[in-house]
N, C-alpha and C positions, 0 to 999 in steps of 0.2 A: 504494500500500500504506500501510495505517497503521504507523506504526511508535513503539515506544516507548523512548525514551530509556534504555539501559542503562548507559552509564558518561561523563561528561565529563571530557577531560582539556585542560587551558590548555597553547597553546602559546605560545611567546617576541614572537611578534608581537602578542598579544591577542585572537586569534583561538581556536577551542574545537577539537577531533579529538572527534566522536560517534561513540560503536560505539551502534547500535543495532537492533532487531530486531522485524522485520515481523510484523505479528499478522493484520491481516484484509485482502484485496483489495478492489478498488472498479474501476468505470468510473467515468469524469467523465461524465457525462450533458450538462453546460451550466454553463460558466462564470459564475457573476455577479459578481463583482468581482475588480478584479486588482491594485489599490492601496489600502491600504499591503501588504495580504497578498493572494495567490489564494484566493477562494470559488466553493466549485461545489456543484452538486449531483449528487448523487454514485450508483448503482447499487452495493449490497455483491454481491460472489460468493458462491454457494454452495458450497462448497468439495465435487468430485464424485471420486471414485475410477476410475470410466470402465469402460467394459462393454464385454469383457470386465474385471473385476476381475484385478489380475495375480494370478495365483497364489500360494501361500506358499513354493511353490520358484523361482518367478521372485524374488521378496522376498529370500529366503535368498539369491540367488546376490548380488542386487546388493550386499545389507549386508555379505555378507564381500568384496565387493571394495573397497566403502566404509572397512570397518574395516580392512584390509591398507594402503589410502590413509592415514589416519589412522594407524596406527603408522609409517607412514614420513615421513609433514610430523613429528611428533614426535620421530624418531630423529634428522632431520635438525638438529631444537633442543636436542639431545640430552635429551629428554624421554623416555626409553623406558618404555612401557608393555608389560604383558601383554596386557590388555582392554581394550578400547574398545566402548563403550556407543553402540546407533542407534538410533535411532525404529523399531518394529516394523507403525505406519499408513502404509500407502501415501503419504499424504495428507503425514502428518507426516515421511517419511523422504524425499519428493520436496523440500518446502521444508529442511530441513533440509541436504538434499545441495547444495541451491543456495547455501545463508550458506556453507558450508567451501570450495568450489571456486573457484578464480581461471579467469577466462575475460573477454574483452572484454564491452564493456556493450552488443552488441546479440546476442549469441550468450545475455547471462541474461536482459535483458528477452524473448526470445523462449520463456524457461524462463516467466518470472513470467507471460509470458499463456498459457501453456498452460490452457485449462481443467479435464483432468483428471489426476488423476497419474500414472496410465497413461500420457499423453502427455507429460509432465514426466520421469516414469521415462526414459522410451525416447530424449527430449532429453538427459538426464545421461548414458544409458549410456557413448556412445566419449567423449563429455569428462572421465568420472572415468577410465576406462580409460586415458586421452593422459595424463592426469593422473600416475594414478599409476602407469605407465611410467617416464616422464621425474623422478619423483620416488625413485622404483627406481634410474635410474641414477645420479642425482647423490649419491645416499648410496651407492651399491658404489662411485662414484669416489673419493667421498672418505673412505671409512671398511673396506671391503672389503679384505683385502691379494690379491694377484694370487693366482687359484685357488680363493678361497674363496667360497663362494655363503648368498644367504641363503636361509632357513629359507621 
């Protein structure tokens, strides 16, 4: 993935923490150099939605579970929101869903090669849902008083 530089921050050893965020996919095609830096060349993806197209009520179900996710990593920072804002393109609300979700690195790289987001969708479904379960509990555990439920 390309990805571009959105914030550097210096840590104590001299070393940097990049957050950054991935704009276009690629296959490697063929490596041609690998010192001082890796060059290749490269195939870009056409970024597909996949056939069938999900639905805009398959859409809707997963964005408010998305967004229910996201007010709860929030609550837990105590950052409480009303609304939370999601990407309304298949396209854009599958990679989108992959930057916010914790998950081991072969469970997302098998997100990042999905080719379409149909199929990206349907890889996030039970991992936002595992998600934000356990994310449900740890704020009723620690914020909830016994008997009271949320909203």
């Amino acid at each position: 993935t390309i990805a571009r530089i959105r914030r550097v921050t210096p840590i104590d050893d001299g070393q940097f923490n990049l957050s950054v965020m991935g704009e276009r996919r690629f296959h490697i095609l063929e490596t041609t150099q690998m010192e001082p830096y890796i060059k290749a060349t490269v195939r870009f993806h056409e970024e597909q939605i996949g056939n069938p197209s999900p639905t805009p009520e398959e859409i809707g179900i997963f964005r408010q579970i998305l967004e229910q996710y996201l007010r709860t990593v929030l609550g837990l920072r105590d950052g409480w929101v009303r609304e939370v804002s999601t990407p309304t393109d298949p396209v854009a609300l599958s990679f989108y869903t992959a930057t916010v979700l914790r998950g081991d690195n072969i469970e997302l790289q098998r997100i990042l090669e999905a080719p379409t987001a149909r199929e990206r969708l349907a890889l996030l479904t039970p991992m936002l849902q595992r998600e934000h379960q356990r994310t449900r509990a740890v704020l009723e555990e620690r914020i909830i008083p016994r008997g009271a439920t949320l909203n």
